[in-house]
N, C-alpha and C positions, 0 to 999 in steps of 0.2 A: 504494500500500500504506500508506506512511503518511499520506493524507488519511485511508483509510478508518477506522481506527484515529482517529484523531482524532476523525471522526463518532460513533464508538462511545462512545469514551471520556464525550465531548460528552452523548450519547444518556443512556450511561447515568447521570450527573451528575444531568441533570433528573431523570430516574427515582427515582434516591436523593432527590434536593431532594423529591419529592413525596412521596415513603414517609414520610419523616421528619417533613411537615407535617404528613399528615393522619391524624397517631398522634395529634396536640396540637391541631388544629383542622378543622370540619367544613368537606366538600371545599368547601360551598357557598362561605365565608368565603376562602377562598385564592384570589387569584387569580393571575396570572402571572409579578406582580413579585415577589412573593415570592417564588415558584417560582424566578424569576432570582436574586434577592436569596442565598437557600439555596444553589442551584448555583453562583452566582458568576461567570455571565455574564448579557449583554447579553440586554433584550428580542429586538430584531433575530434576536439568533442563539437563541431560543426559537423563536421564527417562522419560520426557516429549518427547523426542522424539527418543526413541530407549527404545527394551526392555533387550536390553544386546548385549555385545561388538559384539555377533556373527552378530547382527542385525544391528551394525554399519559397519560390513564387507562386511554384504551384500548389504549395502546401497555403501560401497564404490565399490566395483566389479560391482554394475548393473552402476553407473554412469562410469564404463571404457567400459564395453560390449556397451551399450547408445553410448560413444565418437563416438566405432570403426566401429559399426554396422549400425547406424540409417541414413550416408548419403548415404549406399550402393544401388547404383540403381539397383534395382533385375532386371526392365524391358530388359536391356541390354545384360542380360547372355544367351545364348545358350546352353550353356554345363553346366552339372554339377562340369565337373572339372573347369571351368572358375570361380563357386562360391566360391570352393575351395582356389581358387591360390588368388581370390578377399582380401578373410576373411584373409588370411596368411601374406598376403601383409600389409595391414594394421596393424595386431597385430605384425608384424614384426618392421614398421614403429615407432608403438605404445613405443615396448618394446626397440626399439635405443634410444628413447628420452626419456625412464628412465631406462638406462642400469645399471650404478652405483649403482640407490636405488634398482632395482630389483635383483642385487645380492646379496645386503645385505639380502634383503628379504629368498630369498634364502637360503642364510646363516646361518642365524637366524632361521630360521623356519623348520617345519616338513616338508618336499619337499612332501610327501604322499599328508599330509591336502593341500598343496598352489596347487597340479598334479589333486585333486580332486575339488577345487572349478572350476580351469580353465575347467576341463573336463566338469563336468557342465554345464558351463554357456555356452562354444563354442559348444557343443551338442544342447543345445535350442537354440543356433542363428543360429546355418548351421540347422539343424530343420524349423524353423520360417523361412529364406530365402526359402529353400525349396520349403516351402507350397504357398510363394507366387510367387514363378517361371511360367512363364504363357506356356514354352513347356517343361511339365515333362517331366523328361526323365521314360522310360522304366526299371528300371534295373533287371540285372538277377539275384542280389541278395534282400533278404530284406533289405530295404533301413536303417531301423534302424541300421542294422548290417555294413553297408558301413560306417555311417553315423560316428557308435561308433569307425571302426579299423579305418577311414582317423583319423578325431579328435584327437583319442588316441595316433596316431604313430608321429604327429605335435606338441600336447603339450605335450608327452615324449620326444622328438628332441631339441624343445626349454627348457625345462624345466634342461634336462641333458648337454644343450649346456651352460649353466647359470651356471648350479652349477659346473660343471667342466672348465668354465672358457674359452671356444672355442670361439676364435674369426672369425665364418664364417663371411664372408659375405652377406648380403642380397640378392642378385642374383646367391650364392650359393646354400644358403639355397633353395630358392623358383625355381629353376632348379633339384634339388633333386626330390622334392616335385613333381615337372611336371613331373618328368621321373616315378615317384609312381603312380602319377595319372592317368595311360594309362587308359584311357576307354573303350578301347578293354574287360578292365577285369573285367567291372561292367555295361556297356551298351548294351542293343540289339543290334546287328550289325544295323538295317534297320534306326536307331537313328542318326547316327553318319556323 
């Protein structure tokens, strides 16, 4: 019990070490001694649990998809635009309450590399929601292909709302979003 706690604590140390750098430099530039340097332990023990910084990104990015995704009740949804507006609402929420660090982020970093991790990981979770929706919907197109232009056109939206400093609002944003998501334009009519 208390190694595991240790490991956590550990864990989550690098974690913060990394949030904290890559608000003030681009991830490319960071590399792991710093990362150790900011946490305040040993390479060695970076290595014991990561095998390079990119592995500590990805550790960081799955524990925010985790926060925003895992108390979403899928059983509730009817629609697939309802899943949609769900995931946006949240990472919307998500991204208020670290507005400031995610600009730096921003800032600091390749907007390509931070456009593709999010692309990514929000492609696997509206995916994974999905699959576990119990009245698929029907759609007229390949759902991959739905799945990649919503995803794509949401976190180009946020992404370019960030680095260019727009201040929508929340139920701006996500009324946009609803007026995109007509399901006339991806649902069989008999669906709907």
């Amino acid at each position: 019990m208390k190694e595991d706690l240790k490991s956590k604590r550990t864990e989550f140390q690098f974690k913060k070490a990394l949030y904290e750098l890559i608000q003030k430099e681009s991830f490319e530039k960071i590399n792991v001694t710093d990362i150790c340097e900011k946490a305040m332990y040993q390479r060695a023990t970076f290595y014991t649990y990561y095998n390079s910084k990119e592995d500590l990104l990805e550790s960081v990015i799955d524990e925010l998809f985790e926060k925003i995704f895992t108390s979403i009740d899928i059983d509730k949804f009817l629609k697939a635009k309802d899943v949609f507006l769900e995931i946006l609402n949240r990472v919307l929420d998500y991204f208020d309450e670290i507005k400031n660090d995610l600009h730096n982020m921003v800032l600091h970093n390749n907007t390509e590399e931070i456009r593709n991790y999010f692309l990514n990981y929000s492609t696997g979770a509206v995916n994974f929601i999905f699959a576990k929706l119990k009245n698929k919907p029907d759609f007229r197109i390949p759902k991959d292909m739905l799945v990649d232009f919503y995803v794509g056109g949401i976190v180009n939206m946020t992404i370019n709302s960030i680095k260019n400093n727009h201040n929508y609002k929340k139920e701006e944003f996500l009324s946009v979003c609803e007026v995109m998501l007509n399901e006339d334009n991806y649902v069989k009519s008999e669906q709907k």
